[in-house]
PADOSE-781658 format. One record per residue (C-alpha): residue number from 1; x, y, z; residue in one letter. Coordinates in Angstrom, 1 decimal, decimal comma, padded with zeros to 4 digits. Example, Ala and Ser with C-alpha at 12.3 -4.5 7.8 and 13.67 -1.06 7.14 Angstrom:
+------+--------+--------+--------+------+
! resi !     px !     py !     pz ! resn !
+------+--------+--------+--------+------+
!    1 !  012,3 ! -004,5 !  007,8 !    a !
!    2 !  013,7 ! -001,1 !  007,1 !    s !
+------+--------+--------+--------+------+
//
This chain:
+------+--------+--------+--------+------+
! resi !     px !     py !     pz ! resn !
+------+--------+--------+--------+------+
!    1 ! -059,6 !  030,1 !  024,6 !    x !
!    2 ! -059,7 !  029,0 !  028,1 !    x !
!    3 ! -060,6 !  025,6 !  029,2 !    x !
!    4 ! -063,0 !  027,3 !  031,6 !    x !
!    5 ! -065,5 !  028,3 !  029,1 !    x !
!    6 ! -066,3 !  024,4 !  028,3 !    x !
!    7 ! -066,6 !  024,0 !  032,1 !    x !
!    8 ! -069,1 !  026,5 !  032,0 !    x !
!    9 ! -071,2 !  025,0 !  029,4 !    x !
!   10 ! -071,2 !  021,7 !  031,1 !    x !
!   11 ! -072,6 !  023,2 !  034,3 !    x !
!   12 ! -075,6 !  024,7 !  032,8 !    x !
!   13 ! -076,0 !  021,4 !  030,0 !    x !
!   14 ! -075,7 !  018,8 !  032,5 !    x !
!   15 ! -077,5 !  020,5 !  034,9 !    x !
!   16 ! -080,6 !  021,0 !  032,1 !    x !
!   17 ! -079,4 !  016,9 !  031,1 !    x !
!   18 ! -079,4 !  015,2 !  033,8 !    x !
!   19 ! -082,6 !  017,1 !  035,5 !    x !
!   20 ! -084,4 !  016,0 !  032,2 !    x !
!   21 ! -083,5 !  012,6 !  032,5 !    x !
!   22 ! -084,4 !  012,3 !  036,5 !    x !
!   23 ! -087,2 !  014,8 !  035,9 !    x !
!   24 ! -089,3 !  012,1 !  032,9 !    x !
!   25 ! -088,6 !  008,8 !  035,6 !    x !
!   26 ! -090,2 !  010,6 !  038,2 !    x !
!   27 ! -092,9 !  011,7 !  035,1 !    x !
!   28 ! -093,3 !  008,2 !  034,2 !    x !
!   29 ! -093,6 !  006,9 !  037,7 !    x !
!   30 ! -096,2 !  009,4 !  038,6 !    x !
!   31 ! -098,4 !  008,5 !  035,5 !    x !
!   32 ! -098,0 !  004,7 !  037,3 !    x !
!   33 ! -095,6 !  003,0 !  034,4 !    x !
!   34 ! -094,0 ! -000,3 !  035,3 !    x !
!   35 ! -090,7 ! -001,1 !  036,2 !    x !
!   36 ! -089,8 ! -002,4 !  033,0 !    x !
!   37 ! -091,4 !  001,1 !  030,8 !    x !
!   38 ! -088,9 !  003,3 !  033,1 !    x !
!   39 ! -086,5 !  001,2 !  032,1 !    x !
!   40 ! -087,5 !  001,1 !  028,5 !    x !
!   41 ! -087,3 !  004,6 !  029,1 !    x !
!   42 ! -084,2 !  005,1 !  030,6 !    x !
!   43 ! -082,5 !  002,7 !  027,8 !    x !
!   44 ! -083,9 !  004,9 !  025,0 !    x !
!   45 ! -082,1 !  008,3 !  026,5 !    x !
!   46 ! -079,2 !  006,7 !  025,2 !    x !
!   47 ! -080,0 !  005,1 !  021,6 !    x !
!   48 ! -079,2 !  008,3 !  019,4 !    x !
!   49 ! -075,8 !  008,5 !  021,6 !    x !
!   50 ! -075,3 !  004,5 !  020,7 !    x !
!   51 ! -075,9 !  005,0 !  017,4 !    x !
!   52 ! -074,8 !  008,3 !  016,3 !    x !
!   53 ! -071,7 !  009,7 !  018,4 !    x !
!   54 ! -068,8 !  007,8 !  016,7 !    x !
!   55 ! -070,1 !  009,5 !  013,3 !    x !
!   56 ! -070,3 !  012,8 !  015,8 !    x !
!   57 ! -067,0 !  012,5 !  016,9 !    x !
!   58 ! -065,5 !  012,4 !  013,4 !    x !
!   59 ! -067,9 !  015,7 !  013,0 !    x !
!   60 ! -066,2 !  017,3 !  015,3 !    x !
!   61 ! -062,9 !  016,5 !  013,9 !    x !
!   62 ! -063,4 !  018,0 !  010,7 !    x !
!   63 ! -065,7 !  021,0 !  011,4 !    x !
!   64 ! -065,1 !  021,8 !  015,3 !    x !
!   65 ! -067,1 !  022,0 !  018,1 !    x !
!   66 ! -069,2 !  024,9 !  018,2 !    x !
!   67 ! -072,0 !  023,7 !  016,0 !    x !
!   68 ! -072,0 !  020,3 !  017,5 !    x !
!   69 ! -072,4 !  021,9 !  020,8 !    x !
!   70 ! -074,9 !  024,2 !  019,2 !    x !
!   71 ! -077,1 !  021,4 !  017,9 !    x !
!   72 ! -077,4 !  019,4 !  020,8 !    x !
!   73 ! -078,1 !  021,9 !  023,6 !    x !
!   74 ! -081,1 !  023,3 !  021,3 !    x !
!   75 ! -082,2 !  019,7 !  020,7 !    x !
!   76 ! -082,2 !  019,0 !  025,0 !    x !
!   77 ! -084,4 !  022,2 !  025,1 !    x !
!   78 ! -086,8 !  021,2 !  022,7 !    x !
!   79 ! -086,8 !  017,7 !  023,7 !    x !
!   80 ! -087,8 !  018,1 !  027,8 !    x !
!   81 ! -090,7 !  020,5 !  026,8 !    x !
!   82 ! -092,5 !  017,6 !  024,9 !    x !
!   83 ! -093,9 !  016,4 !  028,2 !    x !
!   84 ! -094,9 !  019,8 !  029,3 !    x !
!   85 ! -097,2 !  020,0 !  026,4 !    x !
!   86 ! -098,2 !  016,5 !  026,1 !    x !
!   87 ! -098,3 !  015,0 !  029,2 !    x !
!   88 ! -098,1 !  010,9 !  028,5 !    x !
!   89 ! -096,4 !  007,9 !  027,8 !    x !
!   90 ! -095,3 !  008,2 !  024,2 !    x !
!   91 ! -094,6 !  012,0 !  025,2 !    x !
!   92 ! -092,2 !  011,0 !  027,7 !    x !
!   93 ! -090,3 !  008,6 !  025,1 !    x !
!   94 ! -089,9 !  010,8 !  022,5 !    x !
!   95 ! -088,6 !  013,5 !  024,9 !    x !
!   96 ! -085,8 !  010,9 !  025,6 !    x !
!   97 ! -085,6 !  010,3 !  022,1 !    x !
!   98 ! -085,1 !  014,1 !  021,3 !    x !
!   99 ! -082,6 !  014,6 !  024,7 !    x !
!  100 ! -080,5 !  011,3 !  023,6 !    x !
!  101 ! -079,8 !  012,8 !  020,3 !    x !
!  102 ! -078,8 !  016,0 !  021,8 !    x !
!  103 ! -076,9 !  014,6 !  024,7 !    x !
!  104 ! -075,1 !  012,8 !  021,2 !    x !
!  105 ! -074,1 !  016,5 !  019,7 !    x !
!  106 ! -072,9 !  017,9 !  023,1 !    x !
!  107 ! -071,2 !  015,0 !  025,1 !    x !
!  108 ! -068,7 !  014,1 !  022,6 !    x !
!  109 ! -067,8 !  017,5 !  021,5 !    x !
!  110 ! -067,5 !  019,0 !  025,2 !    x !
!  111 ! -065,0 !  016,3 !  026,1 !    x !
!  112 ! -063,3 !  016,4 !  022,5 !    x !
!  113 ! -062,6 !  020,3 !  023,6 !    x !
!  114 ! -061,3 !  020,0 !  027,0 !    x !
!  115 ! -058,7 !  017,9 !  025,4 !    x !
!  116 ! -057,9 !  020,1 !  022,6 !    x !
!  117 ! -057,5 !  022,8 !  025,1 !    x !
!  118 ! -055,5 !  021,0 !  027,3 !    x !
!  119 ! -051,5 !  020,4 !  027,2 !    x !
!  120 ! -050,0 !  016,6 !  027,8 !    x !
!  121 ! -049,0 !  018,4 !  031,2 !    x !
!  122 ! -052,6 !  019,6 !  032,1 !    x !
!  123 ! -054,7 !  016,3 !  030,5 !    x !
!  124 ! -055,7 !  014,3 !  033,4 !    x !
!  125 ! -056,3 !  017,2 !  035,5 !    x !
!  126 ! -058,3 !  019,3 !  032,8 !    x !
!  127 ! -060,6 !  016,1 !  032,5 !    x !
!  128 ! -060,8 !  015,7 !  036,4 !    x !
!  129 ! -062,0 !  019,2 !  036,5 !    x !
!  130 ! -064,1 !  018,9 !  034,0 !    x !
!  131 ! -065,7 !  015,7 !  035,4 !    x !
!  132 ! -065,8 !  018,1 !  039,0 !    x !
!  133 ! -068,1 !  020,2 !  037,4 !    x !
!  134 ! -070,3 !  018,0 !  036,0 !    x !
!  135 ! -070,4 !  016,3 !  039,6 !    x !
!  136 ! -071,8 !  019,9 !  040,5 !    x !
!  137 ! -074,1 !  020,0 !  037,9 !    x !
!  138 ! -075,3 !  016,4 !  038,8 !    x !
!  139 ! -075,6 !  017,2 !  042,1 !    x !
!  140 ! -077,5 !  020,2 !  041,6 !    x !
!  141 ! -079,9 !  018,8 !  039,2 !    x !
!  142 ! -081,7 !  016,2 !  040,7 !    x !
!  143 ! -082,5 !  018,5 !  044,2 !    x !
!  144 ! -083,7 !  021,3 !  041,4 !    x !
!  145 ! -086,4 !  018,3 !  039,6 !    x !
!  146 ! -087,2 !  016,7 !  043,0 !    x !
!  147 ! -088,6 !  019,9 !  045,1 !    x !
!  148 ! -089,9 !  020,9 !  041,6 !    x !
!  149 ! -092,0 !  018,1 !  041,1 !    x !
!  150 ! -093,6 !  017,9 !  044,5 !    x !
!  151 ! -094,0 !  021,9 !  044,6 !    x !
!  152 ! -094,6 !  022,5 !  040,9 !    x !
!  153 ! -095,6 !  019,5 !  039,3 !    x !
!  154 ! -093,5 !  017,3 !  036,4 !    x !
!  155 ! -095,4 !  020,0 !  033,8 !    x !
!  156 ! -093,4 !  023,2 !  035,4 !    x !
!  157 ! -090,7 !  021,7 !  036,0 !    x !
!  158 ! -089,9 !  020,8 !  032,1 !    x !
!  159 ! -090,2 !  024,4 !  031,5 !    x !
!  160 ! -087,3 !  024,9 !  034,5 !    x !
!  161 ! -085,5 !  022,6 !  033,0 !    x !
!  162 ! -085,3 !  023,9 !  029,8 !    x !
!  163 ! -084,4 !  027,3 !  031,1 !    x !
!  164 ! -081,1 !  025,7 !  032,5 !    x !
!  165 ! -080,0 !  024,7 !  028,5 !    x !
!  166 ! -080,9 !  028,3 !  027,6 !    x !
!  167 ! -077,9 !  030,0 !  029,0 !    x !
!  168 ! -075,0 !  028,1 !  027,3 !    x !
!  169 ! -077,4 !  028,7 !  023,9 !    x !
!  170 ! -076,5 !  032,6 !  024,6 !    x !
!  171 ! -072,8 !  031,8 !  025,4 !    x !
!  172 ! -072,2 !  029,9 !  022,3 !    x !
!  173 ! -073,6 !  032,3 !  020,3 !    x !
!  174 ! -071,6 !  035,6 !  021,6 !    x !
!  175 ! -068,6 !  033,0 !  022,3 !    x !
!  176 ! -068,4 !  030,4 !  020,9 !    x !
!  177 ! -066,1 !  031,3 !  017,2 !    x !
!  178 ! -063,5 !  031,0 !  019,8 !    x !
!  179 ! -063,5 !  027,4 !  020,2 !    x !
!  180 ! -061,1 !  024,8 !  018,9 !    x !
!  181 ! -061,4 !  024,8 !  014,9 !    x !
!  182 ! -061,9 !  021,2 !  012,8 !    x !
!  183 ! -059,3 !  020,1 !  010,4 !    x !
!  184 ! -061,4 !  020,7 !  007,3 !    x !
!  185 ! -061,0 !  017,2 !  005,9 !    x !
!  186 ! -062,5 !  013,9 !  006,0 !    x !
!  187 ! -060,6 !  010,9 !  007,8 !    x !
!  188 ! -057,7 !  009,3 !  006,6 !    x !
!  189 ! -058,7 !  006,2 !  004,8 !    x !
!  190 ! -058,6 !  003,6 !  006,9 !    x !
!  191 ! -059,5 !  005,5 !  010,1 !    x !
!  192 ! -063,1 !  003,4 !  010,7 !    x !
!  193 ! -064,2 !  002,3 !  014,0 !    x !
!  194 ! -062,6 ! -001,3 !  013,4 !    x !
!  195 ! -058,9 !  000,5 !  012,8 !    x !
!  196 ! -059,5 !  002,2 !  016,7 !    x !
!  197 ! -060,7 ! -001,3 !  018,0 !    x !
!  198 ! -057,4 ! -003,2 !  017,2 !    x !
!  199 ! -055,6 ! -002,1 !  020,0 !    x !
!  200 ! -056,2 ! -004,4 !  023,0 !    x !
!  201 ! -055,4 ! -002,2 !  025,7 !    x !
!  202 ! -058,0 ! -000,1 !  023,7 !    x !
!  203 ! -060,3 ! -002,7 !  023,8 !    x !
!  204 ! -060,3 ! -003,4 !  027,9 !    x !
!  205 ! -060,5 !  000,6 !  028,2 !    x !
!  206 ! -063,9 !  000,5 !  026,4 !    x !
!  207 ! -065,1 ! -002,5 !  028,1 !    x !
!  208 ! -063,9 ! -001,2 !  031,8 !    x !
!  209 ! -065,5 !  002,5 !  030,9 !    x !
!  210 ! -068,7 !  000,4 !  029,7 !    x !
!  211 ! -068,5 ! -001,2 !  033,1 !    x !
!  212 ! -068,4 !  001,8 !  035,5 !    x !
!  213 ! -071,2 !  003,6 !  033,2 !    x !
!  214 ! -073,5 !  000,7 !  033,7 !    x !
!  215 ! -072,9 !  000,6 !  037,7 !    x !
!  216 ! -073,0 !  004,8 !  037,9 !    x !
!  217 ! -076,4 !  005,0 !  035,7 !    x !
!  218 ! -078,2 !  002,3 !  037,3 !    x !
!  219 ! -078,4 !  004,4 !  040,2 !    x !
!  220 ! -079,9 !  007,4 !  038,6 !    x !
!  221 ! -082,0 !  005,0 !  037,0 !    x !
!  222 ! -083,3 !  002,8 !  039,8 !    x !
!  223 ! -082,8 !  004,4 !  042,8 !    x !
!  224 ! -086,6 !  006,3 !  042,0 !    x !
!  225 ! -087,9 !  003,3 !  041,6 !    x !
!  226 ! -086,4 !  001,7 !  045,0 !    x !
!  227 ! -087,5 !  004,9 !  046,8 !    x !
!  228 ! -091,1 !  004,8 !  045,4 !    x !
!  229 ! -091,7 !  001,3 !  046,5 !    x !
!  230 ! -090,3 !  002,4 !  050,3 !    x !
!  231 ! -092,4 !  005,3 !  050,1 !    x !
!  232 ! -090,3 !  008,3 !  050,1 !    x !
!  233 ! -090,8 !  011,2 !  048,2 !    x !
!  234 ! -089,8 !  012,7 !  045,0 !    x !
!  235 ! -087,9 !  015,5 !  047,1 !    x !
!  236 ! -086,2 !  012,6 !  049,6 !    x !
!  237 ! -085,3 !  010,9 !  046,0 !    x !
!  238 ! -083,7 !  014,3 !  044,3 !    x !
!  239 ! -082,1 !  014,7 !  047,7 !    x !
!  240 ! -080,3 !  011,5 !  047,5 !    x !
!  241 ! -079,7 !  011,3 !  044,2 !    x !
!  242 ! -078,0 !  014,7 !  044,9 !    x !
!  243 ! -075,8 !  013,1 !  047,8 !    x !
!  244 ! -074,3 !  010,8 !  045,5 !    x !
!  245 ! -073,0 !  013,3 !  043,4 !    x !
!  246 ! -071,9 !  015,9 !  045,4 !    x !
!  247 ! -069,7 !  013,3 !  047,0 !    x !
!  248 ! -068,0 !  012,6 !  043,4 !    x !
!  249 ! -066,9 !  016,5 !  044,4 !    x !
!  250 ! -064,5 !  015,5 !  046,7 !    x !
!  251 ! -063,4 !  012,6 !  045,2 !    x !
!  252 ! -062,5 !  014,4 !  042,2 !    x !
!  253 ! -060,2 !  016,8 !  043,9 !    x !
!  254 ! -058,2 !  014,5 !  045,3 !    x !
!  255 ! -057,7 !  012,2 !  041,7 !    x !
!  256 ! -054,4 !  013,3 !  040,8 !    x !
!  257 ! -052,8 !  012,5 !  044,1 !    x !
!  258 ! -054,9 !  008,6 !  044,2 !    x !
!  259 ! -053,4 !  008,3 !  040,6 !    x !
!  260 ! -050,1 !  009,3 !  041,7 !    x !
!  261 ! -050,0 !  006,7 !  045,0 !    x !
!  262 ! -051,9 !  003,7 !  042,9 !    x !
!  263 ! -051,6 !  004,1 !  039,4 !    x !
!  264 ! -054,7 !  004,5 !  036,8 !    x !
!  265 ! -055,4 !  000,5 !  037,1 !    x !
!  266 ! -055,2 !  000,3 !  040,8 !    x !
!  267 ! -057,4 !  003,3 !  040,8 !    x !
!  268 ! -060,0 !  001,7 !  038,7 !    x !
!  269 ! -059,9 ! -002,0 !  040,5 !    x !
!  270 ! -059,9 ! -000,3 !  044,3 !    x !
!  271 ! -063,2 !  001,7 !  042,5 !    x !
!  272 ! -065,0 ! -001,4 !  041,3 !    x !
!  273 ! -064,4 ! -003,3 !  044,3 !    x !
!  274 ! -065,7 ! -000,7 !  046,8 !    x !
!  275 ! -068,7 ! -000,5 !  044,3 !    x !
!  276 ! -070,0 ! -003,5 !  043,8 !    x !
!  277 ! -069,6 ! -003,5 !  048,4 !    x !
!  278 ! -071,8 ! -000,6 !  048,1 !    x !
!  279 ! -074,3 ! -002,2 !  046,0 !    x !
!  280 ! -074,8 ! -005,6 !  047,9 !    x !
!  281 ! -075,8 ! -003,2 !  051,1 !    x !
!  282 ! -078,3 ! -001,2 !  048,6 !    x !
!  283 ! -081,6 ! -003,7 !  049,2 !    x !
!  284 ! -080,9 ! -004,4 !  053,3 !    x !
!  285 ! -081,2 ! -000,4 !  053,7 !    x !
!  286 ! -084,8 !  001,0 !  053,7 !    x !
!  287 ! -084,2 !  004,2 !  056,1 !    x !
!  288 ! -083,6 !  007,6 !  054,3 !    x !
!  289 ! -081,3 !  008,5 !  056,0 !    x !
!  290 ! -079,0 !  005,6 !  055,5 !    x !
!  291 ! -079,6 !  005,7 !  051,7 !    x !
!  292 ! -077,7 !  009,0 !  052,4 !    x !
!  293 ! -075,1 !  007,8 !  053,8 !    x !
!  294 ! -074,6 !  004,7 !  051,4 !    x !
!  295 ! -075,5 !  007,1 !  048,2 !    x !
!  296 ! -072,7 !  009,3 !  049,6 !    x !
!  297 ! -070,0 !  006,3 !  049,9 !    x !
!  298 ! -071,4 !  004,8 !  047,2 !    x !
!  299 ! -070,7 !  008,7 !  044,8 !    x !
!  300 ! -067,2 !  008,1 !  046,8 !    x !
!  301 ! -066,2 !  005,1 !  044,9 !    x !
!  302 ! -068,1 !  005,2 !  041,7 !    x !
!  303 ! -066,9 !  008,4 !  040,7 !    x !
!  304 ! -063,2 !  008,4 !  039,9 !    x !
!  305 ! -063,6 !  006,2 !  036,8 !    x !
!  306 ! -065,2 !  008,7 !  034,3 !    x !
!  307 ! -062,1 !  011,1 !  033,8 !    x !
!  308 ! -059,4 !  008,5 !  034,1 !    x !
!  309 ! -060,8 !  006,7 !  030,6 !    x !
!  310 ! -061,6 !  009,8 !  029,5 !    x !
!  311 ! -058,6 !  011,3 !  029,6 !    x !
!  312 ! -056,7 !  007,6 !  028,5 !    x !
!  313 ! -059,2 !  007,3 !  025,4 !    x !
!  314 ! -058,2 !  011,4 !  023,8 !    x !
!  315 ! -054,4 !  010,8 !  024,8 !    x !
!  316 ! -054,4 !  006,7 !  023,1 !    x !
!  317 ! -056,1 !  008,6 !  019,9 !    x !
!  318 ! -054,3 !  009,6 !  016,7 !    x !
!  319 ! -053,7 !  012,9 !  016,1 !    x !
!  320 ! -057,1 !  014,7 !  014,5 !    x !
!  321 ! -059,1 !  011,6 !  015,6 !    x !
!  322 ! -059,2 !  012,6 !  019,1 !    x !
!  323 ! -063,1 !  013,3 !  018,5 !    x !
!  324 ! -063,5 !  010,1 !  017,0 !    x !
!  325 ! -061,7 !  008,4 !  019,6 !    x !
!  326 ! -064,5 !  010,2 !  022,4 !    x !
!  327 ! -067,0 !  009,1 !  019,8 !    x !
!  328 ! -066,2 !  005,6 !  020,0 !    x !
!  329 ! -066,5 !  005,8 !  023,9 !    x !
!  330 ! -069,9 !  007,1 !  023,7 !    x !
!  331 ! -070,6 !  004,6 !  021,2 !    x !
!  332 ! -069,8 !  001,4 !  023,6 !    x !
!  333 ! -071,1 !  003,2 !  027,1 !    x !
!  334 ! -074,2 !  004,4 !  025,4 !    x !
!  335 ! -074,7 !  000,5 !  024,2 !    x !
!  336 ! -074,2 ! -000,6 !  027,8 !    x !
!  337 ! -076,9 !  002,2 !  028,8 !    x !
!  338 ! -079,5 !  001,0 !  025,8 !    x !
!  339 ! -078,8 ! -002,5 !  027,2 !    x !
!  340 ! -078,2 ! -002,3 !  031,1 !    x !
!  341 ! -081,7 ! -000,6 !  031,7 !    x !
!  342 ! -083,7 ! -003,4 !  029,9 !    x !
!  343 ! -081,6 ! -006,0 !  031,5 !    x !
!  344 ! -081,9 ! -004,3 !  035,2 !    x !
!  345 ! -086,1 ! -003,1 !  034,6 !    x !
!  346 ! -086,9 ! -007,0 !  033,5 !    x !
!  347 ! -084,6 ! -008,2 !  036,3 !    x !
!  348 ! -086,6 ! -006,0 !  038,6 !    x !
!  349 ! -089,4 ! -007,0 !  037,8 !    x !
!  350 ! -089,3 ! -010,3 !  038,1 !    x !
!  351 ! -086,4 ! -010,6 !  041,3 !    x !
!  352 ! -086,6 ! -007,3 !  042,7 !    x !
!  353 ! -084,3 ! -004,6 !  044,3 !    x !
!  354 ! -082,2 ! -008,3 !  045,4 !    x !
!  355 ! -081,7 ! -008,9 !  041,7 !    x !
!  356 ! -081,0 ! -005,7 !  040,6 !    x !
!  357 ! -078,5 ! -004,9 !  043,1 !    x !
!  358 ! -076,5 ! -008,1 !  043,5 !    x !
!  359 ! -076,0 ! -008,8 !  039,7 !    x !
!  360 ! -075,0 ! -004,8 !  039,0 !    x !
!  361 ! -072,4 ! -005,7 !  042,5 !    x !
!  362 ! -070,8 ! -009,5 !  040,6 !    x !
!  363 ! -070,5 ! -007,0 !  037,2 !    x !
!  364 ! -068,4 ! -004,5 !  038,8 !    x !
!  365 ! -066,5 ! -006,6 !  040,9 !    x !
!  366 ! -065,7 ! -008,7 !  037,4 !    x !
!  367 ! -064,5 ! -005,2 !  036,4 !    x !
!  368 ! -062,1 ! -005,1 !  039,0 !    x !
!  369 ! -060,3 ! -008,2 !  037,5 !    x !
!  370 ! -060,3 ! -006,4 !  034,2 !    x !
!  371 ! -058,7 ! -003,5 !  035,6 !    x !
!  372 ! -055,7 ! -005,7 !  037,1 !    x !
!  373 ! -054,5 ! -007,0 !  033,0 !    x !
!  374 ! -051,7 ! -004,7 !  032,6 !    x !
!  375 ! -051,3 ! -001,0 !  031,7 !    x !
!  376 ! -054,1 !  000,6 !  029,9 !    x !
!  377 ! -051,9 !  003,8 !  028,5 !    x !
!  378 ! -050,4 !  006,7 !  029,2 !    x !
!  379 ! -052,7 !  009,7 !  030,0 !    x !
!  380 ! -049,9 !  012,3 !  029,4 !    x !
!  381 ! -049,0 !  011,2 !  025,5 !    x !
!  382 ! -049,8 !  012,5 !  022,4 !    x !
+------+--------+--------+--------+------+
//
């Protein structure tokens, strides 16, 4: 099978994903929650993922990734039209609930397939792609929920969302006995979490991929909130949000040749540095239009992370633990997601945008020292 028909399913997932989770802040901030609720909110999108994709990824291993995939795109449809129904507070949070689980199911295995389909040759640029298209999808997604929400309402737009994750529902089902098959067979003894942690280039790889995950999601996460206090609407918000994005497009496309010039460590520590730049200027800018431009610079920087561990955590993996190996990934980001949120919502409340901003920036810069500790792998093994 081609490595275009994951692509594909990523487009239409993320898109359906990442609308949902912009689409229930904006749903909580219109039914007047706090800072620290959307935050509470925000965390609890990734609890399942936390919690459940290392046991995922071995899943995937053994049986293959079609009912994975299967599992968690149904679960993101059924989960975003809670709210429709039920439009409240506890609605909203078991809709993340519901979309964290699925998000669990799809993630890992989507990833765990690009590699499988991939050569050593074709690896980091298979992931890059891969990470292009959900850039699209990312970028698509929040301009879709924002001129939904001001045009349709949060209620209507659930049910548009939901319509995205409908599609790959029908490809998987007339396409999907071609993907990559499991091995059949439970893990070698031995081959827990603890056996993937003793590597220490392993470990900095999980804590640097923790680090950029924290920085890229607090924007999605608090940006809304920044915007609602300035005033702006829920379409200037998607619009933004958007910007961001779509500038991890270009980015992207030009990985392999930053790769090539500075190596994937001096890739990741020019990236953190730049970011945590980007995020010291967020709270002095209160015009739109130069939230564009430093959401755009900001997408620039922040987005060349994501495929480089990627690609680094399938190729360091043993072979037929490659989905554990993505599992364990999830596992730590989606910790740093559960946590970051709480941290950044209480930090809000009680500092404000200066808070937020500043401690995300001395984070990333710290991850910029990290990156410097010698080589991390080699993204063209195994």
């Amino acid at each position: 099978m081609s490595v275009h028909f994951p692509y594909l399913l990523a487009l239409f997932t993320i898109i359906s994903v990442r609308g949902g989770r912009v689409l229930l802040a904006l749903f909580a901030i219109r039914l007047e929650a706090p800072d620290f609720l959307v935050g509470l909110l925000a965390g609890t999108f990734s609890l399942a993922p936390m919690l459940m994709a290392y046991q995922i990824g071995k899943l995937s291993d053994r049986y293959g990734t079609r009912w994975p995939l299967t599992v968690g795109i149904v679960g993101s449809m059924a989960g975003i039209l809670v709210p429709a129904l039920s439009p409240t507070l506890p609605a909203l949070f078991v809709a993340a609930l519901l979309n964290g689980v699925a998000f669990a199911f799809f993630n890992v295995s989507l990833q765990n397939t690009v590699g499988l389909l991939s050569t050593p040759d074709t690896r980091v640029r298979n992931f890059a792609h891969f990470t292009l298209v959900v850039s699209v999808a990312q970028f698509v997604a929040p301009v879709i929920v924002g001129f939904g929400v001001d045009h349709a309402g949060p209620r209507l737009s659930c049910a548009l969302v939901a319509a995205f994750a409908a599609i790959p529902v029908v490809m998987l089902a007339l396409r999907g006995g071609g993907l990559p098959a499991g091995t059949g067979k439970p893990a070698a003894k031995g081959g827990n979490m603890l056996e993937l942690l003793k590597d220490p280039a392993a470990q900095r790889l999980l804590m640097i991929g923790s680090l950029m995950m924290t920085g890229y999601d607090l924007f999605f996460y608090y940006l809304p909130i920044y915007t609602h206090a300035l005033g702006l609407s829920a379409s200037v918000t998607g619009i933004i949000l958007g910007i961001f994005s779509g500038a991890g497009l270009l980015v992207r496309l030009a990985l392999p040749h930053l790769i090539a010039r500075l190596g994937n460590e001096g890739v990741l520590a020019a990236s953190f540095l730049a970011s945590a730049a980007c995020y010291l200027l967020f709270p002095l800018v209160h015009q739109a239009w130069l939230l564009c431009v430093l959401a755009f610079a900001c997408g620039l920087v922040m987005s060349v992370g994501q495929p480089i561990t990627m690609a680094l955590s399938f190729s360091n993996a043993s072979d037929g633990r490659s989905g554990a190996a993505m599992g364990l990934r999830q596992t730590v980001n989606h910790f740093t997601r559960v946590s970051g949120p709480l941290l950044f919502g209480s930090i809000g409340s009680l500092l404000g945008p200066f808070g937020v901003f500043w401690i995300n920036a001395a984070m990333l810069a710290a991850g910029a020292s990290l990156s410097k500790k010698g080589k991390l792998g080699d993204p063209a093994a195994h």
